[in-house]
N, C-alpha and C positions, 0 to 999 in steps of 0.2 A: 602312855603319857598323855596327860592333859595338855593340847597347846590353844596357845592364842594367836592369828595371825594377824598383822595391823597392815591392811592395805592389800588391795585382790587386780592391783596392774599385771603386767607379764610374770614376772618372779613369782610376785604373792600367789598369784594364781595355780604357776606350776608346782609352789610348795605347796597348796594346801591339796592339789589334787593329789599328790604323791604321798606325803604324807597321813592324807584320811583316811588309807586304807589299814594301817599300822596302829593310827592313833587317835585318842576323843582330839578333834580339831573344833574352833572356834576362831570365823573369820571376820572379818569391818573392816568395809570401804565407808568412804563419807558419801563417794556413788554409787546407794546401792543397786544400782541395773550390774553394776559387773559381779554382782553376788550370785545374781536368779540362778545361773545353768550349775552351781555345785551341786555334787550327792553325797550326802553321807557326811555331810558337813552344818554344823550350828551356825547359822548367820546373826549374830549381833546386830540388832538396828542403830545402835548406839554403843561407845567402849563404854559407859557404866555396864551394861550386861558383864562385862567380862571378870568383875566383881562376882558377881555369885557365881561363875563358871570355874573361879580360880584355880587358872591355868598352873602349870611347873615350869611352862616358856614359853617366854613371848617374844613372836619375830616380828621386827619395825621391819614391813617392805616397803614402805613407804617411799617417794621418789626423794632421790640426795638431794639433800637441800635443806628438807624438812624433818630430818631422821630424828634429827637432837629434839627440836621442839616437840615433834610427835611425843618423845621420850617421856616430857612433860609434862602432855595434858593425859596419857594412858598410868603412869603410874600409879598417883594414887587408888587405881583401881586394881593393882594386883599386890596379889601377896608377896610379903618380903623374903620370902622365898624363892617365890617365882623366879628364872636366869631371863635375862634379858638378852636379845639379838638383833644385831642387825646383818646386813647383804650387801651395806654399802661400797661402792667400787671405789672412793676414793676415803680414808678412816682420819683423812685431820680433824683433831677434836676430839675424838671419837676415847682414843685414850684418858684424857682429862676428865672427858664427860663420866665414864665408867667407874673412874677411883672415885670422884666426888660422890655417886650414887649408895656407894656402899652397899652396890649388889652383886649375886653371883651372875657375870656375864660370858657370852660366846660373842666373837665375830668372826663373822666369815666374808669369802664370796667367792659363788659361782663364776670361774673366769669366761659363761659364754649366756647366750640370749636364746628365751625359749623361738623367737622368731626366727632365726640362722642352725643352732644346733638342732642334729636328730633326736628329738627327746628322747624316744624309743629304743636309741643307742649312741649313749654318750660315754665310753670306753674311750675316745679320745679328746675328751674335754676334763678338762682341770678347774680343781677349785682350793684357793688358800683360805684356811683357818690362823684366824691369830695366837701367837704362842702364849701371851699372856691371857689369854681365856682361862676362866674356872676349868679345873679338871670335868665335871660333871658336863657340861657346856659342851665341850669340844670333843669328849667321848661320842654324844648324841650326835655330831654334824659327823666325826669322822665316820661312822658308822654308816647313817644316813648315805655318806659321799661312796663311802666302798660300795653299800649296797646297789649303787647308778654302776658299778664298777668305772666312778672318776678319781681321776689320779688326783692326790691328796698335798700340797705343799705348804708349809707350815713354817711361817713369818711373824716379826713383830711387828707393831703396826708400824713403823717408823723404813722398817722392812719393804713392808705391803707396799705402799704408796711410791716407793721406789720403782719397783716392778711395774706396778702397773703403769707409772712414765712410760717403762719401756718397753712393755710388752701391748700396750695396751694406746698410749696417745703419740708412740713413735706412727704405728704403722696409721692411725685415727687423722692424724697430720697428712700422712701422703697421699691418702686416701682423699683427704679435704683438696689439698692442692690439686689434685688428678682433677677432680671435678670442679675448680675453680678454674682449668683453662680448657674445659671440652666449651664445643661450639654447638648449635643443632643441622650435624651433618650425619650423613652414614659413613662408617669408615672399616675397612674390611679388615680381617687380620685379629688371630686368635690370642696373641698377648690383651691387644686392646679390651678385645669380648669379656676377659676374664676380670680386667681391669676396672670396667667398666660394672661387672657383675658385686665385686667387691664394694666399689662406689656407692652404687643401688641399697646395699646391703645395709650400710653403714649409715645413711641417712633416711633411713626405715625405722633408724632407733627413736627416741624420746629427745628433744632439745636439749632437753634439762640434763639428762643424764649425759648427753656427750658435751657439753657447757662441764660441768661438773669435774667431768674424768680431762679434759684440756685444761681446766684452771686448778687440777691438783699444783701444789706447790715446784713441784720437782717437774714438770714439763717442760719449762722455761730451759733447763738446761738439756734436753731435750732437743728441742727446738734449736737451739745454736750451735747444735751438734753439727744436724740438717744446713743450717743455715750456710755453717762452713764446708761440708760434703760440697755441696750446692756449690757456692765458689769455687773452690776447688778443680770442680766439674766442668765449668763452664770457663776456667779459664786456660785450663788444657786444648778445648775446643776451641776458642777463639784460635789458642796458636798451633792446634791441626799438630798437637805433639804425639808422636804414635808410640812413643818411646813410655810417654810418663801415661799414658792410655793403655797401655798393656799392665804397668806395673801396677794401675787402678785395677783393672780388671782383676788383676791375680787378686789384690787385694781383698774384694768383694768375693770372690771366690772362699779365700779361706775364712773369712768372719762366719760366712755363713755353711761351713765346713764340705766344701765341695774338693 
């Protein structure tokens, strides 16, 4: 398959490396120093090229934000044929934008980051496709996905953006707090280390993209979940209740099915 990929950041990059060996690829950054190191890949100096390359799909990796408008200005340079993609973590719009296109579309995403997961073996990393994707579309990415042997879950976008509240900006949130009340001390002890390891991890990401996945819609409720755990929390502690302190314990035990 002819692809096009629009934008060579983390993602863009691990797709085009994965996929050029499968398939004719064609890539464009508007930076293109992040192009030089591909093999086996067409580099676009410009998305007019992508015109006479006229792809069968084209993936917007572009960072959220810009997904839609990218949409925009690469269109009329692909066949109306061509399926269109994105990888966006968080799909508000994303529905609307699609029907109004009148084209054959896939959306996906990779639920993990080429900087944190083991590319080399991602057997436990997941990735959701959307249900209303073109048949054609989502064959290619399920496929794609299997062949990482990544487990495959399959949402609508209205679905998606749910989930990833809470799979994704629950833990993104504690993560932020943990490291809104560290101080610059040493502090020994292996919960912390891990904690702290997580932390690190998570603000190694892209601004944009954890702005993004926090200002999905559905976070807010979210967030007030925490907010009331949180109370909750702290006001058992204040009255040193060892009674309503166990039944929390139990609590947290079986949510998280221990």
């Amino acid at each position: 398959m002819k692809i096009a990929i629009l934008g060579a950041g983390r993602m863009g990059a691990w797709l085009t490396e994965e996929l050029c060996w499968h398939h004719d690829v064609m890539v464009h950054d508007s930076d293109l120093s992040k192009m030089k190191y591909f093999i086996k890949v067409h580099r676009a100096l410009n998305i007019e090229e992508f015109r006479d390359f006229k792809p069968e799909l084209c993936i917007n990796c572009v960072p959220l934000g810009y997904t839609l408008s990218a949409f925009d200005k690469i269109l009329p340079f692909l066949p109306e044929t061509c399926i269109i993609s994105d990888i966006a973590s968080v799909k508000t719009g994303f529905k609307e934008y699609y029907q109004s296109s009148n084209r054959p579309f896939v959306s996906s995403h990779p639920m993990f980051g080429p900087t944190l997961a083991n590319i080399r073996d991602l057997h436990e990393e997941s990735a959701i496709i959307i249900s209303e994707s073109s048949p054609e579309g989502a064959a290619f990415f399920r496929d794609f996905y299997s062949s990482l042997n990544i487990r495959i879950f399959e949402y609508s976008f209205e679905e998606h953006d749910k989930t990833v509240a809470y799979s994704l900006a629950t833990p993104f949130a504690s993560s932020m707090v943990f490291a809104a009340c560290m101080k610059k001390q040493d502090a020994p002890g292996t919960n912390f280390k891990r904690h702290m390891s997580v932390a690190k991890g998570l603000l190694s990401e892209d601004d944009r993209l954890l702005t993004e996945i926090m200002f999905n819609p559905y976070t807010i409720r979210q967030l007030e979940l925490i907010n009331s755990k949180l109370a909750y929390l702290t006001h058992i502690i204040r009255q040193k209740d060892y009674e309503e302190m166990k039944k929390f314990l139990d609590s947290l035990r079986k949510n998280i099915g221990e």
